[in-house]
C-alpha positions as CSV (number, residue, x, y, z in Angstrom):
1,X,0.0,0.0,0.0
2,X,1.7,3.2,-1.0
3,X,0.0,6.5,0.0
4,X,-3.4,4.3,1.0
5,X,-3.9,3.2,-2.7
6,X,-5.3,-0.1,-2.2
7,X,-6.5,-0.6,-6.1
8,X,-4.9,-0.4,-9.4
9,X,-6.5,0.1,-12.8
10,X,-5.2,0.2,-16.1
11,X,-2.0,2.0,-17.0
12,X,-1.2,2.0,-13.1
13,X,2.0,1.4,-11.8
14,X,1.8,-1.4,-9.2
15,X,4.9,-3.0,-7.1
16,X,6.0,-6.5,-7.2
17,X,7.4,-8.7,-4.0
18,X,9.5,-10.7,-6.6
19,X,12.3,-9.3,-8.4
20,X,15.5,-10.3,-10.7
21,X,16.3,-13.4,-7.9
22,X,13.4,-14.8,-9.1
23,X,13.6,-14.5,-12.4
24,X,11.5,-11.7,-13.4
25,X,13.4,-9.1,-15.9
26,X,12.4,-6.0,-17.8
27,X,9.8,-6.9,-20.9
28,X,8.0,-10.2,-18.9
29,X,4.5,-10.1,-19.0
30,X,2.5,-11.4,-16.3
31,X,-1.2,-12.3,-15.8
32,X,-3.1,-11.6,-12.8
33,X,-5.9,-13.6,-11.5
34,X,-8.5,-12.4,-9.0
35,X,-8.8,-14.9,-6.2
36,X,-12.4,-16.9,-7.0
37,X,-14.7,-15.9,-3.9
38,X,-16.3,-18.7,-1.4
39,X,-20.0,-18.8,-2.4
40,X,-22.7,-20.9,-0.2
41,X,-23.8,-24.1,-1.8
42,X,-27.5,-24.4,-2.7
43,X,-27.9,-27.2,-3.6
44,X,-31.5,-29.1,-2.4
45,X,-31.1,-31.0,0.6
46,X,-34.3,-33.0,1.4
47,X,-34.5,-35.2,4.6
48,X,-30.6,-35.5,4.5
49,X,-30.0,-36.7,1.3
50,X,-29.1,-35.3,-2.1
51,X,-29.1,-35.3,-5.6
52,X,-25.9,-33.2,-6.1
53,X,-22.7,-35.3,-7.0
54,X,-21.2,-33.6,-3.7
55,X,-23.1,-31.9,-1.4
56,X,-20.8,-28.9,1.1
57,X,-22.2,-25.6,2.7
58,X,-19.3,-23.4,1.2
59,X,-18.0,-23.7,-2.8
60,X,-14.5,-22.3,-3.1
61,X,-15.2,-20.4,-7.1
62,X,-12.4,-20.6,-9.3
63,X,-9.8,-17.6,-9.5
64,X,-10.6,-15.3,-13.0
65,X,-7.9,-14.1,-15.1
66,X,-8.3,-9.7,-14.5
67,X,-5.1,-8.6,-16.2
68,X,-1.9,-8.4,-17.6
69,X,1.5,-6.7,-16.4
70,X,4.2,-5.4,-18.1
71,X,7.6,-5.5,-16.1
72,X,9.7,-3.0,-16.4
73,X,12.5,-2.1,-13.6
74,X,13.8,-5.0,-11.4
75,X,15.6,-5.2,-8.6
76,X,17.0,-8.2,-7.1
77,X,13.7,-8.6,-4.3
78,X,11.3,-6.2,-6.1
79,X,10.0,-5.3,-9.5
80,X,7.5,-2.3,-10.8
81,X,5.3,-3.4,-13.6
82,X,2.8,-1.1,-15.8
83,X,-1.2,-2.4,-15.5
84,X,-1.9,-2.9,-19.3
85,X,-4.8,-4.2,-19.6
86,X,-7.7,-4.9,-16.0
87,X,-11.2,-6.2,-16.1
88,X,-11.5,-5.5,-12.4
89,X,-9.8,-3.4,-10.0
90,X,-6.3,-5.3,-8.7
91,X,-5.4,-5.7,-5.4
92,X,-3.2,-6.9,-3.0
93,X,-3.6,-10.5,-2.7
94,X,-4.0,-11.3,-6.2
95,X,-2.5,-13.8,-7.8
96,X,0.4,-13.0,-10.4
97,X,1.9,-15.2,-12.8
98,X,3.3,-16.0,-16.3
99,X,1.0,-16.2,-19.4
C-alpha cells in the first residue's frame, strides 16, 4: 500500500514482492488472476439426502484471469510493472503469474 492506494486500474504502476532473484526481468509479461470468492452451496437438501454429486455448505469459485503486467525495472527482491490491460480493479492478494 503506497500512499493508502489499495486498487490499481489500467496504465497504473503497481509494485512486485518478486524481483531479478526470481527471475522476473524488464519486458515479462504477467497475468493476474482475482482470487475466485467462497459462495454458499445451494444445492436441495431433502431429509438429508441429495441429488448433487457432492453436497458442502461453502464452494471455493475458481480464481478469474483480470489482467496483464508489463515488467519494467527489477531489482533483485522487487519489481514495478505497468497495468496494461484490467477487467477489475487489482489488489493486494492477487494472484500473479506467467501467461
Amino acid at each position: 500500500m503506497v500512499n493508502s492506494v489499495l486498487l490499481a486500474g489500467q496504465y497504473s504502476v503497481v509494485a512486485l514482492n518478486r524481483g531479478a532473484d526470481d527471475g522476473l526481468e524488464r519486458g515479462s509479461v504477467l497475468t493476474v488472476d482475482k482470487a475466485g470468492e467462497p459462495v454458499q452451496d445451494n444445492c436441495v437438501l431433502i431429509d438429508g439426502r441429495s441429488d448433487c454429486h457432492s453436497w458442502r455448505r461453502n464452494v471455493q469459485l475458481p480464481a478469474e484471469q483480470s489482467g496483464n503486467l508489463l515488467v519494467f525495472k527489477t531489482y533483485p527482491h522487487l519489481s514495478y510493472a505497468l497495468v496494461m490491460r484490467a477487467t477489475d480493479p487489482i489488489q493486494i492478494g492477487d494472484i500473479i503469474h506467467g501467461p
